[in-house]
C-alpha positions as CSV (number, residue, x, y, z in Angstrom):
1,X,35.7,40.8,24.7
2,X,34.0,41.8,21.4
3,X,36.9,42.4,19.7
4,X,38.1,38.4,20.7
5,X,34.5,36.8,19.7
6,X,35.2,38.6,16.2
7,X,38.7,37.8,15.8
8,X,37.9,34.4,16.2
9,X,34.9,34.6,14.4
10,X,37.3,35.7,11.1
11,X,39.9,33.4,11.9
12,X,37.0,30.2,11.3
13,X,34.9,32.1,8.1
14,X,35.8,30.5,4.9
15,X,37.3,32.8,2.4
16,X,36.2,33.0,-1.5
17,X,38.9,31.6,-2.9
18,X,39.5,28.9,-0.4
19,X,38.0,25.3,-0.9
20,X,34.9,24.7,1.4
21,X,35.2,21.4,3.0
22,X,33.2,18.7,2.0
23,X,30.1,17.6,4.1
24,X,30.4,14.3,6.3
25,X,28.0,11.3,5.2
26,X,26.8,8.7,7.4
27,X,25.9,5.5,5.6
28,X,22.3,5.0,7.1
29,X,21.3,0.7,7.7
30,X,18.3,-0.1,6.8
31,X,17.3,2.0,3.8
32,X,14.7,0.3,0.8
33,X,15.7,1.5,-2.5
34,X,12.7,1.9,-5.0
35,X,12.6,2.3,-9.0
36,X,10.1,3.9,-10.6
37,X,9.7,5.1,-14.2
38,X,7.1,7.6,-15.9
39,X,4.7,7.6,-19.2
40,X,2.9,10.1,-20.7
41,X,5.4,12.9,-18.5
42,X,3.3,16.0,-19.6
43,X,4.3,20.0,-18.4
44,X,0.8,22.4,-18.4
45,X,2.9,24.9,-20.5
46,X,3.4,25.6,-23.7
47,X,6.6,27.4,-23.3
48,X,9.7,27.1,-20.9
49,X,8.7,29.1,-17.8
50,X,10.1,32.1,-16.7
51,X,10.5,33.4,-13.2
52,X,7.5,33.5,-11.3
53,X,5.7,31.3,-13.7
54,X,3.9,28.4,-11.8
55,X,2.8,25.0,-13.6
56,X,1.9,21.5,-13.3
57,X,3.3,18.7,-14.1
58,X,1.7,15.3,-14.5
59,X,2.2,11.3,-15.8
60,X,2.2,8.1,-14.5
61,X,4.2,5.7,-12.7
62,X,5.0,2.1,-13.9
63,X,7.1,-0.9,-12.1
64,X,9.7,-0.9,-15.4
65,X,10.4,1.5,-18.5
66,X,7.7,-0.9,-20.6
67,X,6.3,-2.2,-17.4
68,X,2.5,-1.9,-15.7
69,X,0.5,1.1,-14.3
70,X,1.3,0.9,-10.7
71,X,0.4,5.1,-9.5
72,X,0.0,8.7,-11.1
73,X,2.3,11.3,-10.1
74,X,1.5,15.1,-9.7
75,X,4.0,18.3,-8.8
76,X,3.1,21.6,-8.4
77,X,6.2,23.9,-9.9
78,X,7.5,27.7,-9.8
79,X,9.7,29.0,-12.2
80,X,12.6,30.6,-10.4
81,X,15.9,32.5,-11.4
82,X,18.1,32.9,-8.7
83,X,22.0,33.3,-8.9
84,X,22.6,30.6,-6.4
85,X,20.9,28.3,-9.1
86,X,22.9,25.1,-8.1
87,X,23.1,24.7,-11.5
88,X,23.6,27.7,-12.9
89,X,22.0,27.0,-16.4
90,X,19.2,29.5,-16.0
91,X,15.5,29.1,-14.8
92,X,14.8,26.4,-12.5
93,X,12.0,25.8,-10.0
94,X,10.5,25.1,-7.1
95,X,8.7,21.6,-7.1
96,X,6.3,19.8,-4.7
97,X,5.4,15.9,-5.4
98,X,3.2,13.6,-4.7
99,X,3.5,9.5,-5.8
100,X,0.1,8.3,-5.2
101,X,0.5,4.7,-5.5
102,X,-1.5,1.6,-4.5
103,X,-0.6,1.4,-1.0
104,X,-1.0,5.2,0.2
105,X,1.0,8.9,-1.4
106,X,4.5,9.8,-1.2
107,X,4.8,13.4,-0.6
108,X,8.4,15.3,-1.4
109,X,9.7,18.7,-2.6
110,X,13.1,20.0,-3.6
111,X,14.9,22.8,-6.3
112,X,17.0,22.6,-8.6
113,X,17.7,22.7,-12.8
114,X,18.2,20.5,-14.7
115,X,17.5,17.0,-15.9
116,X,18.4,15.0,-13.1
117,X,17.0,17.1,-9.6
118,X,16.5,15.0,-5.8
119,X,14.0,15.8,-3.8
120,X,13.1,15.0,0.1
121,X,10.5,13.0,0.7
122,X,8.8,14.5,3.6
123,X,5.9,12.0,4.5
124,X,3.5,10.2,2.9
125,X,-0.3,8.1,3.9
126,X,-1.0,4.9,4.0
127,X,1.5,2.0,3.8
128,X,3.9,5.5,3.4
129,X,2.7,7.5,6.6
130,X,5.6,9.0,7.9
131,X,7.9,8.8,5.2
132,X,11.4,9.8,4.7
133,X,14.2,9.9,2.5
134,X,15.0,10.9,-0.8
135,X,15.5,10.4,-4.6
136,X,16.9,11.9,-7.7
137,X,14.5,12.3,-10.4
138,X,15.4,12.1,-14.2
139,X,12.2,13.9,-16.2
140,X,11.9,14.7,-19.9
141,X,8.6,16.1,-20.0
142,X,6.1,16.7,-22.6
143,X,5.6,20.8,-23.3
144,X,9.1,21.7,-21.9
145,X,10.6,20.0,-25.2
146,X,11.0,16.6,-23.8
147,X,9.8,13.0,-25.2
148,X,7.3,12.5,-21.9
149,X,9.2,10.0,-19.6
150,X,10.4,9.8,-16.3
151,X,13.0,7.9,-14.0
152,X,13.0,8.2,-10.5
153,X,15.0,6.0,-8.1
154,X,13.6,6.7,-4.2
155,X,15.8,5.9,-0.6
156,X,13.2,5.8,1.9
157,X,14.7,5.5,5.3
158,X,12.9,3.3,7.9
């Protein structure tokens, strides 16, 4: 009976050089799409960190690229090096977020390298209590070489 379970066990593995299927998606109704942008997108660091290295990253949110002051965004980051690196252009990190914004916080975390990197927004308080969803994140940060602003485009589910 073992030998079976196995066989068809190595029948269903995906081999290296074969294509691995793509994932399903399921359009989800009822999703708000949200825009935010950053200003003065500044990295604790001096130098690009290296595995193991943890930093901060800080800036705030406005309503448009020129627009008002609507929140203040925070992360907490660790350097990694992995060879799974999605990426695979070197360090990249660990990162959790939070949006604190008028109405309550948006909390979210995520890896990756990389200019462009989505994260999962994983709750939130306030107005955001209970949050979910997601959103890609464009940062060029001050102290990592970058000219200090920010893009990030949010799908909270409801």
């Amino acid at each position: 009976m073992f030998a079976a379970a196995a066989a068809a066990a190595a029948a269903l593995a995906i081999r290296p050089s074969e294509q691995r299927p793509a994932l399903a998606t399921v359009p989800i109704s009822g999703a708000k799409t949200i825009e935010l942008f950053g200003r003065g997108w500044h990295a604790d660091t001096e130098k690009v960190p290296s595995k193991g290295d943890s930093y901060s990253v800080y800036g705030e949110l406005l309503t448009s690229p020129e627009g008002s002051k609507c929140g203040e965004f925070y992360a907490a980051c660790l350097a990694i090096d992995s060879p799974f690196q999605v990426t695979g252009a070197g360090t990249g990190s660990l990162e959790i977020h939070t949006l604190v914004l008028a109405e309550g916080s948006i909390v979210a975390m995520g890896a990756g390298g990389g200019a462009e990197r989505s994260f999962a927004i994983v709750g939130g308080t306030g107005k955001y209590a209970g949050a979910r969803g997601s959103y890609t994140a464009n940062q060029d940060t001050y102290g990592l070489g970058g000219r200090g602003t920010a893009a990030l485009k949010l799908r909270l589910l409801e």
